[in-house]
ZADO-1210 file (C-alpha; in nm, 4 decimals, padded with zeros to 6 digits):
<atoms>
<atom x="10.0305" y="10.1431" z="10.7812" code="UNK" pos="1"/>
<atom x="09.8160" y="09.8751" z="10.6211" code="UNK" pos="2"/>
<atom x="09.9383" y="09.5102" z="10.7705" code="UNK" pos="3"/>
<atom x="10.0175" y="09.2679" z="10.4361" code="UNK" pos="4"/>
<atom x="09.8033" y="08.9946" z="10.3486" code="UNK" pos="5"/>
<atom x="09.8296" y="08.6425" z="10.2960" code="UNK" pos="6"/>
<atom x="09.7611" y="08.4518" z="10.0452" code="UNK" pos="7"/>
<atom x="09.7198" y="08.1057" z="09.8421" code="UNK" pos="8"/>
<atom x="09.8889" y="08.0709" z="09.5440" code="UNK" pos="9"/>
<atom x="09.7560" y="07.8145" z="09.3823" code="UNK" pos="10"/>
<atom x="09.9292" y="07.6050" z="09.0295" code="UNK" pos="11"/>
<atom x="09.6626" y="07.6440" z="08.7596" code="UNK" pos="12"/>
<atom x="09.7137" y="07.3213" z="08.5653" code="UNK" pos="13"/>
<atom x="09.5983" y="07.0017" z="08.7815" code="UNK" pos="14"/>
<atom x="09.5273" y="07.1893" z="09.0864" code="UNK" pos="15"/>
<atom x="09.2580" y="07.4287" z="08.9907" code="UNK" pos="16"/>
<atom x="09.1679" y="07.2911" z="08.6369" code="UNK" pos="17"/>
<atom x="09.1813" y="06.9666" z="08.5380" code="UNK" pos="18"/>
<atom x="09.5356" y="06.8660" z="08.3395" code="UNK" pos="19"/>
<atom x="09.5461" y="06.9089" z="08.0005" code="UNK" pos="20"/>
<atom x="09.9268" y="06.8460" z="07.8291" code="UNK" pos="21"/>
<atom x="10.0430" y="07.2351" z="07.7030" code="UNK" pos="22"/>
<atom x="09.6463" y="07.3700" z="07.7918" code="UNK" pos="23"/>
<atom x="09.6818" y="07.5904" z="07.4480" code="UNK" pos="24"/>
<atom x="09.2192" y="07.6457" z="07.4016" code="UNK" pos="25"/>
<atom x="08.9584" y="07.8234" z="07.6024" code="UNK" pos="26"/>
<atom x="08.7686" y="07.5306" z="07.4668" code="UNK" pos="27"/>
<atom x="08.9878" y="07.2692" z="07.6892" code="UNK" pos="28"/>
<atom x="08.9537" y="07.4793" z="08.0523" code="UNK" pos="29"/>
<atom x="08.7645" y="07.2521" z="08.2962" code="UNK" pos="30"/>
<atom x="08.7575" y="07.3412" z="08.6742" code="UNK" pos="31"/>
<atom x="08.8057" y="07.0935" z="08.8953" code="UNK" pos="32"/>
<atom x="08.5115" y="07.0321" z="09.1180" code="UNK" pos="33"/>
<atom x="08.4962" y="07.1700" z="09.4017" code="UNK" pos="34"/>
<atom x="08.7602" y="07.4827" z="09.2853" code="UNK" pos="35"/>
<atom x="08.5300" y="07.7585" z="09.3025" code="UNK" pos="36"/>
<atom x="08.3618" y="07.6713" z="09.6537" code="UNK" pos="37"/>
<atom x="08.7527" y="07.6126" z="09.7651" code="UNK" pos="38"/>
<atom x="08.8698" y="07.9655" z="09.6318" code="UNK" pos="39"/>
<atom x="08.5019" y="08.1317" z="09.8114" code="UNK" pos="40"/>
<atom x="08.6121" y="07.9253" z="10.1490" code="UNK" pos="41"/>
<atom x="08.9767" y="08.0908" z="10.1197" code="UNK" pos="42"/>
<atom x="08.8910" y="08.4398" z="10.0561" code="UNK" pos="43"/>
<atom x="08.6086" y="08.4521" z="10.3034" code="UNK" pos="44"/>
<atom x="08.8425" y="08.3617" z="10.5378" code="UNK" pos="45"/>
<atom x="09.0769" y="08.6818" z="10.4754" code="UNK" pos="46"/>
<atom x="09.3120" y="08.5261" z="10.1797" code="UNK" pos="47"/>
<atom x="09.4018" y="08.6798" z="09.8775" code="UNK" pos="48"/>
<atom x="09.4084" y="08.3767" z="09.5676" code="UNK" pos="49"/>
<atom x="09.6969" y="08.3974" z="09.3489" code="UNK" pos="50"/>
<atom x="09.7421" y="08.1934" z="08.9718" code="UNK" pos="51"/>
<atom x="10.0991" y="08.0803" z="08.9090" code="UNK" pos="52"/>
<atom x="10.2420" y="07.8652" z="08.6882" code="UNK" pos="53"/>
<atom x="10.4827" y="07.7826" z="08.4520" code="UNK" pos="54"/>
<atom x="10.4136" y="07.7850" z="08.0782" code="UNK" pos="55"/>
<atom x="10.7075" y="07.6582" z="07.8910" code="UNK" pos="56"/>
<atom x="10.4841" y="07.5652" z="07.6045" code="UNK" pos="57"/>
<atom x="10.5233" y="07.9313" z="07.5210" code="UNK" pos="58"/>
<atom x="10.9255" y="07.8877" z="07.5239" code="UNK" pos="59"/>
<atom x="10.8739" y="07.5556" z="07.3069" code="UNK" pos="60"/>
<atom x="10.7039" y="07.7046" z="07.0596" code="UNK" pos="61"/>
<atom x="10.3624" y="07.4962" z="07.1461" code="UNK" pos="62"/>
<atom x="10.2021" y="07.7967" z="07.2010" code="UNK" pos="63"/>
<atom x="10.2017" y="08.1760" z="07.2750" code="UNK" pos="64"/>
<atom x="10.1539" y="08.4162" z="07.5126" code="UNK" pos="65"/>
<atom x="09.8328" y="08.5015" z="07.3785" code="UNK" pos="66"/>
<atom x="09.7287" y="08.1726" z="07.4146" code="UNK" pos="67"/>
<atom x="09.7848" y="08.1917" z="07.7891" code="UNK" pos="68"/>
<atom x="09.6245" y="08.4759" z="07.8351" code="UNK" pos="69"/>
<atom x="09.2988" y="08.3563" z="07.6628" code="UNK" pos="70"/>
<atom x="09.3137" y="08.0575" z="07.8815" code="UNK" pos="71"/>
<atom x="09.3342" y="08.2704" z="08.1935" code="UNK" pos="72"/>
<atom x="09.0710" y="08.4786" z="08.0842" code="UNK" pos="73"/>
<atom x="08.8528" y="08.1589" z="07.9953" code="UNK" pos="74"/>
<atom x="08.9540" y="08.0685" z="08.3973" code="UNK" pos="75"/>
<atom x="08.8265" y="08.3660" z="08.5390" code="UNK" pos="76"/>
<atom x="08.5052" y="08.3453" z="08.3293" code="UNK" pos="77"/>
<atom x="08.4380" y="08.0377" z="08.4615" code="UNK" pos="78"/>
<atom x="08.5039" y="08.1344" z="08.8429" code="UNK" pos="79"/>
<atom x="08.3203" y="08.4260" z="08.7655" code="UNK" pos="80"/>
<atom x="07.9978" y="08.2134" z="08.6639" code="UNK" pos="81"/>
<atom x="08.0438" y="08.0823" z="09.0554" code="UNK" pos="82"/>
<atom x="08.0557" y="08.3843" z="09.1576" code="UNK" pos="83"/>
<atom x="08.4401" y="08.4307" z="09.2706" code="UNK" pos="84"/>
<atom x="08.7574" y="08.6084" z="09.1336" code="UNK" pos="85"/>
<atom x="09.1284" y="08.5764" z="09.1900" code="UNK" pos="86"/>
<atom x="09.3523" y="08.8792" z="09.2835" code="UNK" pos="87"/>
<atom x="09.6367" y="08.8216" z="09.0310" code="UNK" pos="88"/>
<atom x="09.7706" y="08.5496" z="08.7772" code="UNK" pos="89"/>
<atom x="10.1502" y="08.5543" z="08.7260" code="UNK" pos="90"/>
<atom x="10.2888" y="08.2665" z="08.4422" code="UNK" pos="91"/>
<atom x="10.6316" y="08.2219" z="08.3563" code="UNK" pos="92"/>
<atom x="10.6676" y="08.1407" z="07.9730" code="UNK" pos="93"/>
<atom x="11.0529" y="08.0370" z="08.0111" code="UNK" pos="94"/>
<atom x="11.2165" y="07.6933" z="07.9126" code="UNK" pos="95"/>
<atom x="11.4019" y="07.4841" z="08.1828" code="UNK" pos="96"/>
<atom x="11.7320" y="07.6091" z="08.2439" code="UNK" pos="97"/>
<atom x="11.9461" y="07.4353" z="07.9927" code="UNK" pos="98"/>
<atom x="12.2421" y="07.2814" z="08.2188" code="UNK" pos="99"/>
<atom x="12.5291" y="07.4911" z="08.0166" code="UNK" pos="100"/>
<atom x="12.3568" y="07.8581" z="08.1382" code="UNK" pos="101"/>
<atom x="12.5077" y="08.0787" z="08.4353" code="UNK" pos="102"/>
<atom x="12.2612" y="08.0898" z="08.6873" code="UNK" pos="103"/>
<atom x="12.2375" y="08.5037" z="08.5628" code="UNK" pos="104"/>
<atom x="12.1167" y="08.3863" z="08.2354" code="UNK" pos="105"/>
<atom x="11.8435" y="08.1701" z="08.3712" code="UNK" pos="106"/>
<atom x="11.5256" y="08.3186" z="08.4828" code="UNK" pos="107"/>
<atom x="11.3879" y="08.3692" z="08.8593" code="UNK" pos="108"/>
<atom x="11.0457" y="08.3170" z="08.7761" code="UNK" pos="109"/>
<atom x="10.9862" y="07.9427" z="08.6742" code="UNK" pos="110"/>
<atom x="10.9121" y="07.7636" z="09.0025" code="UNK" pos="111"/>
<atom x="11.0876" y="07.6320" z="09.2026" code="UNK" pos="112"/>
<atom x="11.2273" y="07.9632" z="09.1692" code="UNK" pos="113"/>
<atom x="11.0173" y="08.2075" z="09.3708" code="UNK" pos="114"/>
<atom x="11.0097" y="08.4815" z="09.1384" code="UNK" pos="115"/>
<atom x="10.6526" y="08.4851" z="09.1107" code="UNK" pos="116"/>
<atom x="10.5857" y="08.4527" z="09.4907" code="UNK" pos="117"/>
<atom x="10.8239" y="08.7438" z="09.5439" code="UNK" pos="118"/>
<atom x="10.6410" y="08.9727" z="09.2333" code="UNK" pos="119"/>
<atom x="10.3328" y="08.9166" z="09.3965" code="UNK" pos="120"/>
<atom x="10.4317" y="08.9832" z="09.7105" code="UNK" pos="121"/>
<atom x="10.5666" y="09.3015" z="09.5971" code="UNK" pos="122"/>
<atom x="10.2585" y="09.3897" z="09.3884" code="UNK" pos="123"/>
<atom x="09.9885" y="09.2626" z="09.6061" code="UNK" pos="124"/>
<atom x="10.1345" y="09.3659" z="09.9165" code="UNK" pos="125"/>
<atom x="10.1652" y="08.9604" z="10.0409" code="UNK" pos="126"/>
<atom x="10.2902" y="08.8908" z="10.3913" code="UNK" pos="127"/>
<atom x="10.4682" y="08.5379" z="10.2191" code="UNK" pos="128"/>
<atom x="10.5303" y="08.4090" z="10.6197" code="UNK" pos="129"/>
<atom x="10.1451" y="08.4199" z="10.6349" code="UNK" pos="130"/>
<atom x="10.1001" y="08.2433" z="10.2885" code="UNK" pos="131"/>
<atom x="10.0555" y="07.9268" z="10.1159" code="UNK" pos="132"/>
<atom x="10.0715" y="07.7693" z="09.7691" code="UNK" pos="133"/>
<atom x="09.8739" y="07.4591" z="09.6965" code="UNK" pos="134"/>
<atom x="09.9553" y="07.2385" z="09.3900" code="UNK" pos="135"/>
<atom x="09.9910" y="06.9544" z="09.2382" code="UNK" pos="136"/>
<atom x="10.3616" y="06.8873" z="09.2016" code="UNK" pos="137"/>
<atom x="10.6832" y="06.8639" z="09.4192" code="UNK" pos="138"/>
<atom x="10.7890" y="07.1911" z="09.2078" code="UNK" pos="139"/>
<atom x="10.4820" y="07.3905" z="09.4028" code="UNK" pos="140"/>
<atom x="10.6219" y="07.2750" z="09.7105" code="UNK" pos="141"/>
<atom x="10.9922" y="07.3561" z="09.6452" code="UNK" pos="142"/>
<atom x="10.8970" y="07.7288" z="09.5414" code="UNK" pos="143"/>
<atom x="10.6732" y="07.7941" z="09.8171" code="UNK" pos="144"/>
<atom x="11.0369" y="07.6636" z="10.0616" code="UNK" pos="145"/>
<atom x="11.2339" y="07.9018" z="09.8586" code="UNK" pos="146"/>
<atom x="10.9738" y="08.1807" z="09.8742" code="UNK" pos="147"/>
<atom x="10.8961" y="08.1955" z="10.3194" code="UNK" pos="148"/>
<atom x="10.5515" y="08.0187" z="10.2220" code="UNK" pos="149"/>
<atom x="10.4165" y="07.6932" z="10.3547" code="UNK" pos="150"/>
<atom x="10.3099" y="07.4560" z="10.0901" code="UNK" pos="151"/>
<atom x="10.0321" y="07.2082" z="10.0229" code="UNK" pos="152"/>
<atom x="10.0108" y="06.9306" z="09.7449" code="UNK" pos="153"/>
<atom x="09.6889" y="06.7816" z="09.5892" code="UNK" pos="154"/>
<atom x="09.6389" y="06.4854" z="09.4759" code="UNK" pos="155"/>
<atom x="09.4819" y="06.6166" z="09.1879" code="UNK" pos="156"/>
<atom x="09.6631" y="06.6381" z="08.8072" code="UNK" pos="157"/>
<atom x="09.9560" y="06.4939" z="08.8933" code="UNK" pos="158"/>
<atom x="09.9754" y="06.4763" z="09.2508" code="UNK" pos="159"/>
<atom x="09.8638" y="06.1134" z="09.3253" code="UNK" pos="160"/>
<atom x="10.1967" y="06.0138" z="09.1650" code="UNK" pos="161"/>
<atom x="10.3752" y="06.3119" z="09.2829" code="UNK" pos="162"/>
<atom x="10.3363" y="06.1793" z="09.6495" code="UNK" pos="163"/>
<atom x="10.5149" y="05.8597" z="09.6464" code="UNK" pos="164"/>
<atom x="10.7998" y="06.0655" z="09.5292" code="UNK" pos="165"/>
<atom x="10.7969" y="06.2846" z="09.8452" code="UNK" pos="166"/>
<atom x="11.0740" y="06.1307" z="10.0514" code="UNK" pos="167"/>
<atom x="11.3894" y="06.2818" z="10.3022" code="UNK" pos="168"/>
<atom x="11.6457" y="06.4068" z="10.0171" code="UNK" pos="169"/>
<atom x="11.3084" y="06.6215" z="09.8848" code="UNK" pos="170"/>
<atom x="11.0580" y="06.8934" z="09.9440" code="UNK" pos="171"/>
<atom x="10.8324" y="06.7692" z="10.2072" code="UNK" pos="172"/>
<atom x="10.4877" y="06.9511" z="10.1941" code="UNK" pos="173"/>
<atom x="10.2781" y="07.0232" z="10.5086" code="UNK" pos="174"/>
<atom x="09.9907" y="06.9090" z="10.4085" code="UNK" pos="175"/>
<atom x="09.8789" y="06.6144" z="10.1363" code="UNK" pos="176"/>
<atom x="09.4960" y="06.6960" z="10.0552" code="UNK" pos="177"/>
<atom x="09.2734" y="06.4838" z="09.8327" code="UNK" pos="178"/>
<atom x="09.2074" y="06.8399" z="09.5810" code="UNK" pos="179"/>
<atom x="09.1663" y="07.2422" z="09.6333" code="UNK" pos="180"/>
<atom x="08.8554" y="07.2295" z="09.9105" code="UNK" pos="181"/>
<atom x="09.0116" y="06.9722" z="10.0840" code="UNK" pos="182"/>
<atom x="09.3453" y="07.1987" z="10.1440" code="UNK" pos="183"/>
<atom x="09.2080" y="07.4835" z="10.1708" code="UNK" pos="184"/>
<atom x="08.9728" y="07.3571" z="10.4747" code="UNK" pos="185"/>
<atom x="09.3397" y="07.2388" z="10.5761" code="UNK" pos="186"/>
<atom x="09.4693" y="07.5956" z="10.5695" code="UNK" pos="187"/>
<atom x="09.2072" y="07.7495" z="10.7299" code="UNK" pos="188"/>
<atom x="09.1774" y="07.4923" z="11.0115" code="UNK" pos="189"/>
<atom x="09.5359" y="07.5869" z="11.1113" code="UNK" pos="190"/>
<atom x="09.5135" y="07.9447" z="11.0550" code="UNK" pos="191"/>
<atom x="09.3146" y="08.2417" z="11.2046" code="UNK" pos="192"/>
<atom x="08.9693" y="08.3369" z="11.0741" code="UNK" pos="193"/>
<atom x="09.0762" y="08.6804" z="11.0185" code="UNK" pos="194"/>
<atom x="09.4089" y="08.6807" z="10.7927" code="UNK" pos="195"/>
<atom x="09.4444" y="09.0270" z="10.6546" code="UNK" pos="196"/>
</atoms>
């Protein structure tokens, strides 16, 4: 029987390119320096990388699910120009639950929901106790609690204000790191070299 991998999942917006308000162009993809080498260090070291992140521009009407999808593609490109992939990218396209819907009309995969964590993990074969997601919002942190997976935050995008919110009635994270090589030499410092 093959033993389950870990992974990082890691927020797209603000964590592995830089922030851009409903990211609806190719054109308007940036990596943040340093993403690449970070995503290299991670899988060298046994983990599989994982995209997820909510797109309620889609359920706004700001854009469309095509739109995503060219943006992903346009992310993988430029990975692929440094010479590294990712093993999946999961987005959920729904709105915030509206406070007047039954928790059975709302959808499980917008974080903090761990939908996503727990279709990868089903897909991908992920070992979630031996994973972590790194972002750049108190929202990464909560889903990777309600998914089994320890959580990082960046101080990237949004995290530099996100971590003066981080307090006792919240989701603590592990780990704050400065951006996505700086937590992932986190992760791998308190992890074993061989992780799958």
């Amino acid at each position: 029987m093959t033993r389950s991998s870990g992974a990082i999942f890691l927020d797209r917006d603000g964590t592995v390119n830089e922030e851009a308000n409903f990211l609806s162009s190719p054109d308007q993809v940036r990596l943040i320096p340093g993403a690449a080498e970070a995503i290299r260090e991670a899988r060298a070291n046994g983990f599989k990388i994982i995209i997820v992140s909510n797109q309620a521009g889609v359920g706004r009407g700001l854009l469309t699910e095509e739109d995503v999808r060219r943006v992903n593609a346009r992310l993988e490109e430029l990975l692929a120009a440094d010479g590294v992939a990712v093993d999946g990218i999961f987005y959920c396209p729904h709105l915030p639950a509206a406070p007047d819907l039954s928790p059975a009309d709302e959808c499980s995969c917008r974080k903090p929901k761990p939908g996503m964590l727990l279709r990868a993990r089903d897909e991908l074969g992920i070992d979630l106790s031996r994973s972590f997601i790194v972002g750049d919002k108190l929202i990464d942190v909560e889903t990777g609690h309600n998914g089994g997976a320890r959580s990082v935050l960046v101080r990237t995008g949004y995290g530099s204000v996100e971590e003066k919110r981080i307090g006792p009635d919240g989701a603590v994270p592990e780990h704050v790191a400065d951006d996505l090589l700086d937590a992932v030499r986190y992760i791998t410092s308190v992890t074993s070299t061989n992780n799958g």
